[in-house]
C-alpha positions in Angstrom: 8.6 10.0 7.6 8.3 7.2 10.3 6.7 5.0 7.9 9.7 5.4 5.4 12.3 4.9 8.4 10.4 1.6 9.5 10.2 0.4 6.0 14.3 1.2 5.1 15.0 -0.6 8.3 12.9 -3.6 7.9 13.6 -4.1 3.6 17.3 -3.8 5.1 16.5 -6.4 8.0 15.2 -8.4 5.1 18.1 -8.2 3.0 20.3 -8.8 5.5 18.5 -12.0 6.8 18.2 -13.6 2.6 22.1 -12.8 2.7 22.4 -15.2 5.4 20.0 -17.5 4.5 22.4 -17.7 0.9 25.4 -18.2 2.8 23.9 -21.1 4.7 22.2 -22.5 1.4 25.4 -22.4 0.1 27.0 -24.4 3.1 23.7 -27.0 2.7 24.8 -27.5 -1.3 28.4 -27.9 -1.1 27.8 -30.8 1.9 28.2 -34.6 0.7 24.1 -35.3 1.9 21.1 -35.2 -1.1 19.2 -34.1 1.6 21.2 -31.2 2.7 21.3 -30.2 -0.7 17.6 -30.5 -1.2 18.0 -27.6 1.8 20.0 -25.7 0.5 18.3 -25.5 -3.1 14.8 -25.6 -0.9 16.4 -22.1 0.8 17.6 -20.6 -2.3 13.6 -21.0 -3.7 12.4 -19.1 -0.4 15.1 -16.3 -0.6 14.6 -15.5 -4.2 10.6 -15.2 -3.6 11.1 -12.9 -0.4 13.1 -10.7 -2.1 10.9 -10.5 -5.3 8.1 -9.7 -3.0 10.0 -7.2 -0.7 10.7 -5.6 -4.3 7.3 -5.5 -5.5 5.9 -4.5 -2.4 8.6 -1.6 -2.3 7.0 -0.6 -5.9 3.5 -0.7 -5.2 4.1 1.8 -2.3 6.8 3.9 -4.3 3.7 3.8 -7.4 1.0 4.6 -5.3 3.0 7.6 -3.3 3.8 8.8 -6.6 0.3 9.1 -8.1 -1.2 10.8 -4.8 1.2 13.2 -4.9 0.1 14.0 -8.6 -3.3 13.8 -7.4 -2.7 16.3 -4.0 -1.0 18.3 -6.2 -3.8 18.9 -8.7 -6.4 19.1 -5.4 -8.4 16.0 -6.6 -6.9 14.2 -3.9 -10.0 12.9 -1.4 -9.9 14.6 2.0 -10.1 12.0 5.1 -13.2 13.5 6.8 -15.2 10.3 6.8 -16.9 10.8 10.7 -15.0 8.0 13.1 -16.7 5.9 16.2 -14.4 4.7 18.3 -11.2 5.6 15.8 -12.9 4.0 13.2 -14.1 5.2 10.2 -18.1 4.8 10.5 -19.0 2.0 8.5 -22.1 3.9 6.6 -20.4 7.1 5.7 -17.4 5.1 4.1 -20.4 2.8 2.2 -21.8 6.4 0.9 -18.4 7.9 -0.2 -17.5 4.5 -1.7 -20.6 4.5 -4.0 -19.5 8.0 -5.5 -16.3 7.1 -6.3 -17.4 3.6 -7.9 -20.1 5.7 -10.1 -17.1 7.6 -11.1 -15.0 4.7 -12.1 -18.1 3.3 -14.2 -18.6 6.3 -15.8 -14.7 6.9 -16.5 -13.0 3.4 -16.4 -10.1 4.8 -18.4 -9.1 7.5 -15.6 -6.2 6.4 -13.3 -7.7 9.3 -10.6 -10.7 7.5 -10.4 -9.3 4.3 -9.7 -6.8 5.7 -7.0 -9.8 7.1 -5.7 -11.5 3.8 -5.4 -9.1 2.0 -3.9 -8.9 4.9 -1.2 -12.6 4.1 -0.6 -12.1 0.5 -0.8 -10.0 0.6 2.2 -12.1 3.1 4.3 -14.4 0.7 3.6 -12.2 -1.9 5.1 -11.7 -3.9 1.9 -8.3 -4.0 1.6 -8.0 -6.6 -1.1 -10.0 -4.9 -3.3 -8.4 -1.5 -2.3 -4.8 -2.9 -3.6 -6.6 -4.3 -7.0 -8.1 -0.7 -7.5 -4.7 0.9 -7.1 -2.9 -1.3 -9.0 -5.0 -0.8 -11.9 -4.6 2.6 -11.3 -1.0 1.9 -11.4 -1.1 0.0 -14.9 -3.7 2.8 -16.1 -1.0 5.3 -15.2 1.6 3.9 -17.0 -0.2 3.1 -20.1 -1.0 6.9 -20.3 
């Protein structure tokens, strides 16, 4: 519940700051200098991008809450018992319980499950790049079913 609070508060920081960042484009435009409205068109470019990223950020999350519920909810949902040194998750165990779930995706590349599931390894793994490519193709998976 934190995480949603801190995310409502920030997306809303966000919003608030492109708002002002409009206003002040807008102030750049209307002036009689090229370069201030070179600004002001300059802003408008940034603000447009933050808030398609805030947005498809704010949909990756909502998409990937979404399917582990579906996934908790039918128990397939992997438990986080991976042993920890020093609060992190040992490097070998998360290597082991990453190779099952990638055999599973190789054997079943059609499965959304298996690709949520590989993305959860992925990132006890500590790759989070490829964690965020596994769920979003479990994402797209999803939604082609």
């Amino acid at each position: 519940m934190k995480t949603k609070i801190a995310v409502g508060l920030l997306s809303a920081l966000t919003l608030l700051f492109a708002g002002l960042a409009l206003w002040s484009a807008v102030a750049f435009i209307v002036a009689d200098n090229w370069i201030a409205n070179i600004l002001g068109i300059c802003v408008i470019a940034i603000v447009v991008f933050g808030v398609w990223a805030l947005i498809r950020e704010l949909r990756f999350g909502l998409n990937t809450e979404r399917l582990a519920r579906i996934l908790d909810d039918e128990g397939l949902l992997p438990q986080d018992d991976l042993p920890r040194v020093r609060g992190r998750i040992d490097r070998e165990a998360a290597d082991e319980a990453f190779e099952a779930y990638r055999n599973e995706t190789q054997a079943d590349p059609d499965n959304w499950r298996s690709w949520y599931r590989l993305g959860l390894a992925y990132d006890a793994a500590g790759d989070r790049k490829r964690a965020r490519a596994a769920l979003r193709d479990a994402i797209t998976i999803y939604r082609g079913a």
